[in-house]
C-alpha positions in Angstrom: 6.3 6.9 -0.5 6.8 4.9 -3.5 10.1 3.4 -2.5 8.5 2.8 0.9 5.7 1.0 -0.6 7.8 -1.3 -3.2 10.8 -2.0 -0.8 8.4 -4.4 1.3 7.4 -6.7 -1.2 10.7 -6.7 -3.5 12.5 -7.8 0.0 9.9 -10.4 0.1 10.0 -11.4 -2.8 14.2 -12.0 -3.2 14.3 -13.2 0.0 12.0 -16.1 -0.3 13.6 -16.7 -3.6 17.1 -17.3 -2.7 15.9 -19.3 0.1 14.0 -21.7 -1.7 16.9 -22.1 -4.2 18.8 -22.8 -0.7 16.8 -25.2 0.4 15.8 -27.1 -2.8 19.9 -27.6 -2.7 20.2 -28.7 1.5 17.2 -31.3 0.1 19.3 -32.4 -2.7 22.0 -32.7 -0.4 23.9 -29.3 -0.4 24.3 -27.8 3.2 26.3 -25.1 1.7 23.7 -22.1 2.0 23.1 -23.8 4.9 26.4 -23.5 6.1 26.7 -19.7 5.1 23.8 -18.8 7.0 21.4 -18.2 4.0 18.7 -20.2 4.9 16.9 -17.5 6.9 14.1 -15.2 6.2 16.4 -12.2 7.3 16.8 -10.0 4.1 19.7 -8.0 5.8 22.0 -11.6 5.0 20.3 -11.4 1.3 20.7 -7.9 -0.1 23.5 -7.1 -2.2 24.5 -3.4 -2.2 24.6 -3.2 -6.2 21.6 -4.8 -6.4 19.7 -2.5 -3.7 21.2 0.8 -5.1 19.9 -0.3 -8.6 16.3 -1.2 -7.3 16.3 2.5 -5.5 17.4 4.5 -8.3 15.0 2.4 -10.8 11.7 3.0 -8.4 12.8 7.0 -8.2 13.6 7.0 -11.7 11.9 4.5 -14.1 8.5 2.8 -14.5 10.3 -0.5 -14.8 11.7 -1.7 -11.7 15.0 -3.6 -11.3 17.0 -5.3 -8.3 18.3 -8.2 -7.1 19.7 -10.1 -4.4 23.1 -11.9 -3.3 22.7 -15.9 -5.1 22.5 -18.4 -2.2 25.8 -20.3 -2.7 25.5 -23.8 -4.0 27.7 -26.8 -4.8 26.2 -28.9 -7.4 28.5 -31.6 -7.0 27.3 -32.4 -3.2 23.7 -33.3 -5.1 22.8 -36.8 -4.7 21.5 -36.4 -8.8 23.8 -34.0 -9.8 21.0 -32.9 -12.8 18.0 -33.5 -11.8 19.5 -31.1 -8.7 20.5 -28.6 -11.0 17.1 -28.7 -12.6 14.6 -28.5 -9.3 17.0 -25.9 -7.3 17.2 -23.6 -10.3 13.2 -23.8 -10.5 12.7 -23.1 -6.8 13.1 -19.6 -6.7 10.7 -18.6 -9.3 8.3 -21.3 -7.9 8.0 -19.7 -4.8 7.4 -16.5 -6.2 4.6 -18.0 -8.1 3.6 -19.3 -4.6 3.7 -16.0 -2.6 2.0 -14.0 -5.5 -0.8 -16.5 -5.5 -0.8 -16.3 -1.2 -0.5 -12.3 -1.7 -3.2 -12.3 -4.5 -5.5 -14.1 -1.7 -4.8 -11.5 0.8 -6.0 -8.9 -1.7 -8.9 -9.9 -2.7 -9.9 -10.7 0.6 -9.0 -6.6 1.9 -11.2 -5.4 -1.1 -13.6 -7.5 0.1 -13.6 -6.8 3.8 -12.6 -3.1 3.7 -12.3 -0.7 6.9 -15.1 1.7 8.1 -14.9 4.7 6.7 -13.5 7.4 8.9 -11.4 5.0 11.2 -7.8 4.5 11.7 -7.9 1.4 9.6 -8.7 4.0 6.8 -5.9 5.3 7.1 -3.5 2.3 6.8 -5.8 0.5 4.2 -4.7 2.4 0.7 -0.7 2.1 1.5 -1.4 -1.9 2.8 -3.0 -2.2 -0.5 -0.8 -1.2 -2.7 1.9 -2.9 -0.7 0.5 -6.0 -1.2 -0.8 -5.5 -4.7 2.9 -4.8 -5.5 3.9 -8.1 -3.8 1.9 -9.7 -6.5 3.4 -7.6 -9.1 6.8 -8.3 -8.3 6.7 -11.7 -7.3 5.0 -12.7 -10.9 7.4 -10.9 -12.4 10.7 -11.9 -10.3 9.6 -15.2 -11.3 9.2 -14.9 -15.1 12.2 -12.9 -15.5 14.4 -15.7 -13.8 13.0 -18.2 -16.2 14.4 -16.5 -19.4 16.6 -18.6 -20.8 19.6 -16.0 -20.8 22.4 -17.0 -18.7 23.1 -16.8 -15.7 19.3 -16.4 -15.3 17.8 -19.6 -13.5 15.7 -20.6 -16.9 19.2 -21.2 -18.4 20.3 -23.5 -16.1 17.3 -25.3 -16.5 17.9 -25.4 -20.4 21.0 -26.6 -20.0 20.3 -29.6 -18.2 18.3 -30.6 -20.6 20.1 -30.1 -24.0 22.7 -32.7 -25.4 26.1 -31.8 -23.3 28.0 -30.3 -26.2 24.8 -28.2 -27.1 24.9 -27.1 -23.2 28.4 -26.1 -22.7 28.2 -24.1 -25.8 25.1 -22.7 -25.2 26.4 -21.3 -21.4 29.8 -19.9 -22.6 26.9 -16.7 -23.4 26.9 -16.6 -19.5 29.8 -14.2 -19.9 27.8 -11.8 -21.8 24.3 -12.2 -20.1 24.6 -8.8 -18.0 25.3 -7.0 -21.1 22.4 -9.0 -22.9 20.3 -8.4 -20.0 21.0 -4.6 -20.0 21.0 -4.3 -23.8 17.2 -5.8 -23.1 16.1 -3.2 -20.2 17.9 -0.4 -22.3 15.8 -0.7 -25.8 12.4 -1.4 -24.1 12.3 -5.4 -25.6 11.6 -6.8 -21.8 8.7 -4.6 -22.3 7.1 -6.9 -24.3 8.3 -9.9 -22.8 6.0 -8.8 -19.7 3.4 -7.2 -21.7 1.4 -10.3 -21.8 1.8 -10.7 -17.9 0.9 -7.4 -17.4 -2.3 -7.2 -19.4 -3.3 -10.0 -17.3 -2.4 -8.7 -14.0 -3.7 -5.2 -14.3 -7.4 -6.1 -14.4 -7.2 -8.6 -11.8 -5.1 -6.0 -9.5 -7.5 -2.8 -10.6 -4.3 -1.2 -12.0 -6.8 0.2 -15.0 
């Protein structure tokens, strides 16, 4: 039940993110997602089997949930501003997260406000709706803070990049060889715990999770 509840919304949630990274690039000029048949809303063309076994074992497993999805494939060099490109495609997925967990957060209140008779069929498929969609705010708020840490190849380092000195940058993204490492040394001793604390103790209250 758990899985079956938090697979809806983390689909979502990826999917819309790598195709608003793909289309933030086909604006700027990049028809390469495009091209590869990643500007669609299908998730099948998004998952990536590492990522998918990860996010299964994590919700049977763990209170912290992890996951991701294939990256839409971009070409920087096809931008018509190469950095300012760069900067708004890399922001794009974690912007529409933002934008679906304020949408999802919308539809939530309003199903708290509006509940079903009691006693009805819509009973029965209002508590698993709920938590489906109180998960899509969840995830999507954290999907998108994650992806703005500045640890490479995470989208928030790309961003930083763009806007340090050059020598600074290229320095700074040789790290991107050890980010998974970094990444999983941060998921392993609890620190991303209190990354997300802060965005947690603000989400909770507005999603009842207390």
């Amino acid at each position: 039940m758990r899985i079956a509840i938090l697979a809806v919304p983390f689909l979502l949630a990826v999917t819309c993110h790598e195709v608003a990274h793909g289309l933030a690039a086909y604006w700027y000029g990049d028809p390469t997602a495009k091209f590869a048949g990643r500007l669609t809303f299908n998730p099948i063309r998004h998952m990536d089997p590492m990522g998918t076994l990860v996010f299964l074992l994590t919700a049977l497993t763990s209170g912290f949930i992890i996951g991701w999805a294939k990256p839409v494939p971009i070409n920087p060099r096809n931008f018509r501003d190469i950095r300012k490109g760069i900067i708004v495609v890399s922001a794009a997925g974690a912007a529409m997260n933002f934008l679906l967990a304020v949408a999802l957060y919308a539809v939530f209140a309003l199903m708290l406000a509006f509940p079903p008779a009691p006693g009805g069929m819509g009973e029965f498929f209002f508590v698993p709706l709920v938590n489906i969609v109180r998960y899509g705010v969840l995830i999507n708020v954290i999907l998108g803070v994650f992806n703005l840490l500045p640890i490479p190849p995470l989208d928030g380092s790309k961003i930083l990049a763009e806007l340090l000195p050059p020598r600074l940058a290229y320095k700074y993204m040789q790290l991107e060889r050890y980010g998974f490492i970094i990444l999983l040394v941060l998921v392993m001793t609890g620190m991303l715990r209190f990354v997300f604390a802060p965005v947690l103790s603000v989400l909770a209250p507005l999603l009842h999770m207390i």
